[in-house]
BAFI-3210 file (N, C-alpha, C; in Angstrom, 3 decimals, decimal comma, padded with zeros to 6 digits):
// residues 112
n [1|2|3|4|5|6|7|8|9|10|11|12|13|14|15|16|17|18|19|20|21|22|23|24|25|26|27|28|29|30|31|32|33|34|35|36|37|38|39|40|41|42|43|44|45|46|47|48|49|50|51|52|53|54|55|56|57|58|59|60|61|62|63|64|65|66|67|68|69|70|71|72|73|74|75|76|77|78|79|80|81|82|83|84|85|86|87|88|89|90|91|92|93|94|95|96|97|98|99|100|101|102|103|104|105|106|107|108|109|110|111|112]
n.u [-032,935|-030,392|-029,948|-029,851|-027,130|-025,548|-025,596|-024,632|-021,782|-021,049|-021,067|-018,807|-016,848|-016,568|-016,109|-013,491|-011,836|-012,091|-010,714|-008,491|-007,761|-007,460|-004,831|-002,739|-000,211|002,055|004,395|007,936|007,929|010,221|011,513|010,941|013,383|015,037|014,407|014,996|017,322|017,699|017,101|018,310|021,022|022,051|021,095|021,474|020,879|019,449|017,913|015,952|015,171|013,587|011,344|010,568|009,121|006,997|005,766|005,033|003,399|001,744|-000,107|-000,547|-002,458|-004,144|-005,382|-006,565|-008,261|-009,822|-009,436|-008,595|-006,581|-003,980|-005,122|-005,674|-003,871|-000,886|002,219|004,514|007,470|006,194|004,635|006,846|007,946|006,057|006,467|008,920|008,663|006,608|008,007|010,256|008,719|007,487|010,195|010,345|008,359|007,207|007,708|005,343|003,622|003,640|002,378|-000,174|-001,571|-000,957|-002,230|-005,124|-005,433|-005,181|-007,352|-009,179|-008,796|-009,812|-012,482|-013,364]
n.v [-002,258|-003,628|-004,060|-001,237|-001,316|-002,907|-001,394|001,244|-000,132|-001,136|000,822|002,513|001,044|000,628|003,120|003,621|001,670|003,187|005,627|004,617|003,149|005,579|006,432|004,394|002,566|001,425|-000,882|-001,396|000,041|000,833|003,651|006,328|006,954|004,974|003,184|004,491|004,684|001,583|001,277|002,608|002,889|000,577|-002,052|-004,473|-007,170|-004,902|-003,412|-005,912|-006,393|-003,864|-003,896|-006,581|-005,902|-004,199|-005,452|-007,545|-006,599|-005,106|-006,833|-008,180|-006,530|-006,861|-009,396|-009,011|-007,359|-009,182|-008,575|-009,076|-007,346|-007,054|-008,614|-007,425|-005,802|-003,931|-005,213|-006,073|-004,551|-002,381|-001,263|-001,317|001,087|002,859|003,425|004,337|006,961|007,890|008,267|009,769|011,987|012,180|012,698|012,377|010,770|007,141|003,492|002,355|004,153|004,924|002,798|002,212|004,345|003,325|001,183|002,159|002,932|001,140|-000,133|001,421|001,435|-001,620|-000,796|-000,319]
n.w [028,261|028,324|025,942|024,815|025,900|024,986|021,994|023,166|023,690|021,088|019,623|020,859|020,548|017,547|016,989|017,980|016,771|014,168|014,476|015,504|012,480|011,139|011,928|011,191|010,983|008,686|008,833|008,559|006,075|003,111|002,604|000,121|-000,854|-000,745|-002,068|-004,494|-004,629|-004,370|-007,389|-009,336|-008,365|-007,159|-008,473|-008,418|-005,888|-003,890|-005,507|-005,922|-003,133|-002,872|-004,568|-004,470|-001,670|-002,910|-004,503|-002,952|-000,813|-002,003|-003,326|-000,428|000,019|-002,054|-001,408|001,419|000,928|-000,893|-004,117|-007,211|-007,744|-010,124|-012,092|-014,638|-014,911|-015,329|-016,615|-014,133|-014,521|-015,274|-012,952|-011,332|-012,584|-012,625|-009,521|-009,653|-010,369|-008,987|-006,715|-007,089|-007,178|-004,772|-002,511|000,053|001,123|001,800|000,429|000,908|001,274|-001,230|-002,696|-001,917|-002,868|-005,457|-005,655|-004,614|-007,481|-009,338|-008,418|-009,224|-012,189|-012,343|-012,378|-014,375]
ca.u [-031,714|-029,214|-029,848|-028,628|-025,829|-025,067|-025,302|-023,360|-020,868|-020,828|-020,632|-017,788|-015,472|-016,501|-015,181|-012,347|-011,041|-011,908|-010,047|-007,043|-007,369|-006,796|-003,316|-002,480|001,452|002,786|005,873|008,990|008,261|011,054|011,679|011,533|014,868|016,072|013,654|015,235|019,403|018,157|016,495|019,044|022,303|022,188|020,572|021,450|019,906|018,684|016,365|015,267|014,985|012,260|010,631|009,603|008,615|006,282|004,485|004,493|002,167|000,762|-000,548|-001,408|-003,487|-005,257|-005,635|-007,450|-009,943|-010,281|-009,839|-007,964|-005,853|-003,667|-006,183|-005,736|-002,908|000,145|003,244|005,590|008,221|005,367|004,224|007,709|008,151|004,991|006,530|010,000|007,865|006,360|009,099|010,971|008,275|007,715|011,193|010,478|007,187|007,472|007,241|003,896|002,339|003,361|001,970|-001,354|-001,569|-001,041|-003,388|-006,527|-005,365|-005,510|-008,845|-009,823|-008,847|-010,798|-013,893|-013,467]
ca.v [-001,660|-004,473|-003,736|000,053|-000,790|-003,778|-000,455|002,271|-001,050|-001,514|002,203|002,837|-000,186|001,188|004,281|003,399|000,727|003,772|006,402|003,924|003,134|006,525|006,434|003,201|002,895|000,909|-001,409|-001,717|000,332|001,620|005,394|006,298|007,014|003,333|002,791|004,836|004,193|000,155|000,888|003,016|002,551|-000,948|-003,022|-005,813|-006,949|-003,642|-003,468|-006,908|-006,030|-002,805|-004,611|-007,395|-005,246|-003,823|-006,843|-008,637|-005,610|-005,077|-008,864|-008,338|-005,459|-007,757|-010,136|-008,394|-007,158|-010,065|-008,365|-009,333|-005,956|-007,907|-009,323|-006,490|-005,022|-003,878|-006,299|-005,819|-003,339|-000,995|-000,879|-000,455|002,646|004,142|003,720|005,187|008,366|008,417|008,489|011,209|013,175|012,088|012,051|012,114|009,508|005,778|002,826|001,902|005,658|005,229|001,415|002,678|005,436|002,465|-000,021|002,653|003,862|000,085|-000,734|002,576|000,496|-002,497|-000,499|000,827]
ca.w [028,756|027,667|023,723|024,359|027,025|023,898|020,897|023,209|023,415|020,185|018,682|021,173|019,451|016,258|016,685|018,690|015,362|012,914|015,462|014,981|011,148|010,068|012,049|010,940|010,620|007,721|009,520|007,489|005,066|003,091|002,390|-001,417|-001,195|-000,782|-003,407|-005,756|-004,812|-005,142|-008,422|-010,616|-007,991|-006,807|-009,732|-008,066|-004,347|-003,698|-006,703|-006,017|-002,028|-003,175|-005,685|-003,505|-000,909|-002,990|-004,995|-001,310|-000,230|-002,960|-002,988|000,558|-000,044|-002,712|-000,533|002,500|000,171|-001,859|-005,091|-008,125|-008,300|-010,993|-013,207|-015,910|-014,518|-016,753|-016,481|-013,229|-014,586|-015,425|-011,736|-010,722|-013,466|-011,894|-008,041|-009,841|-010,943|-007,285|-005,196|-007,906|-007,115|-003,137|-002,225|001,774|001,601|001,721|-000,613|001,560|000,877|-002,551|-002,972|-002,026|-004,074|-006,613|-004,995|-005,233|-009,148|-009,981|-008,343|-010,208|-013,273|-012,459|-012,442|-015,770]
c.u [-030,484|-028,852|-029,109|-028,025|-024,945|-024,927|-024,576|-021,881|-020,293|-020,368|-019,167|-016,422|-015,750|-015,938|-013,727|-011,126|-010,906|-010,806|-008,257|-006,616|-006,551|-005,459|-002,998|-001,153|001,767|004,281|007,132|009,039|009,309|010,753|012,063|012,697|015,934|015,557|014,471|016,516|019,097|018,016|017,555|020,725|022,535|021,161|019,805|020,242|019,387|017,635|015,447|014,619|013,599|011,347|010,289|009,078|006,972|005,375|004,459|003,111|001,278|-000,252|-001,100|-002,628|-005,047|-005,918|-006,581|-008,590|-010,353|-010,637|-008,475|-007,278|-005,063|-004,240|-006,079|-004,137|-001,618|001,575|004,447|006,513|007,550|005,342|005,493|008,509|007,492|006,104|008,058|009,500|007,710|007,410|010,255|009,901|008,172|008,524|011,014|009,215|008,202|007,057|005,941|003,220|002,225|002,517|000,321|-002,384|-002,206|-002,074|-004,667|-006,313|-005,843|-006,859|-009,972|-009,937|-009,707|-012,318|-014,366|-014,372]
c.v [-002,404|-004,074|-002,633|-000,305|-001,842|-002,521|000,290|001,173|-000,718|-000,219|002,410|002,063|000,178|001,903|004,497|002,381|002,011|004,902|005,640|003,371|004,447|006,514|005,162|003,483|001,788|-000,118|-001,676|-001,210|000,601|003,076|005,258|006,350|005,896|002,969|003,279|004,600|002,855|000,100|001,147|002,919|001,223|-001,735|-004,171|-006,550|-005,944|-003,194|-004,701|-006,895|-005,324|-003,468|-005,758|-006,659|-005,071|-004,801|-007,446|-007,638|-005,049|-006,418|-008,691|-007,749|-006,681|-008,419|-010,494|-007,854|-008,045|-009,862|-008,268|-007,920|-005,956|-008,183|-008,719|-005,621|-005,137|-004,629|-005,615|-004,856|-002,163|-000,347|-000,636|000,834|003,284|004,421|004,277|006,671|008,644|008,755|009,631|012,357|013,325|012,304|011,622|011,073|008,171|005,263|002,588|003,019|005,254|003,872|001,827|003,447|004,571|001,625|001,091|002,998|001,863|-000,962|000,550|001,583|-000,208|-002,124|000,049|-000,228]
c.w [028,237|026,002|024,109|024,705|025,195|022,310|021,191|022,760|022,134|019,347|018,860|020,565|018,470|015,911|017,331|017,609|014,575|013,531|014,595|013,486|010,547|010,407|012,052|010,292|009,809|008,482|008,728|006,419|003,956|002,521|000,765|-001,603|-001,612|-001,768|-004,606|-006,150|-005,159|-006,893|-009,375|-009,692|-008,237|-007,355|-009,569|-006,590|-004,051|-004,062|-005,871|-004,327|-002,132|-003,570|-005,347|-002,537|-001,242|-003,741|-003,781|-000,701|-000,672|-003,077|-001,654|000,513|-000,901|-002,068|000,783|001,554|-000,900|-003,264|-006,016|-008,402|-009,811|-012,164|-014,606|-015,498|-015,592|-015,905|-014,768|-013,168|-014,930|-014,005|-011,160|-011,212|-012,560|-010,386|-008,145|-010,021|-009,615|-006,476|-006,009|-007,556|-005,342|-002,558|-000,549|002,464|001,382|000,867|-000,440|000,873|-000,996|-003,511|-002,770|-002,591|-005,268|-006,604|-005,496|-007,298|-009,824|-009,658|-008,955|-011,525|-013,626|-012,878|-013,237|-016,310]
res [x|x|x|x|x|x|x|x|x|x|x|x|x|x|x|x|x|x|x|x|x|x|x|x|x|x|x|x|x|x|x|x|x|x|x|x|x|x|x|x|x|x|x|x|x|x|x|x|x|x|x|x|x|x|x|x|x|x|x|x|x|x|x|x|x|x|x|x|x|x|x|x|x|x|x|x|x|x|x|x|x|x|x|x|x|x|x|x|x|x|x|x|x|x|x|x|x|x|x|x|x|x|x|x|x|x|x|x|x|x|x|x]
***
């Protein structure tokens, strides 16, 4: 009797974490939009504001799954071309939606 009451236990927290992954909220993201006024308005801090954002979370991402995303990856202003393309085409997603996007295309990469 303990083993099941210890497996319903255990199913119910299982599905109660995956329940809450899929709505998993991003905190601070910014909105492509700020993404795109720092990138081609404001050059200056603004750019450099986005563009940490997104190598800091990008890096985290690595990080939690312990995988060299990087390792082959094309130089810094590439990845922030691509997340200029994204958010011209996203305009109403976030840098987060669009960092992820990037995160699976570049562990696509790796596995080439």
């Amino acid at each position: 009797m303990r083993k099941l009451t210890t497996s319903i236990t255990l199913l119910l927290l299982l599905g109660s974490m995956t329940a809450y992954a899929d709505d998993l909220i991003i905190r601070a993201s910014p909105a492509c939009a700020d993404w795109t006024k720092g990138r081609q308005i404001d050059k200056g801090r603004g750019a450099m504001v986005q563009t940490s954002w997104l190598m800091g979370y990008l890096s985290g991402l690595a990080m939690g799954s312990e995988t060299d995303i990087f390792k082959n990856a094309a130089p810094n202003e590439s990845l922030f071309l691509w997340m200029d393309h994204y958010c011209e085409s996203y305009t109403t997603n976030t840098i987060g939606e669009g960092a992820n996007v990037l995160y699976w295309e570049m562990i696509r990469k790796l596995r080439k």
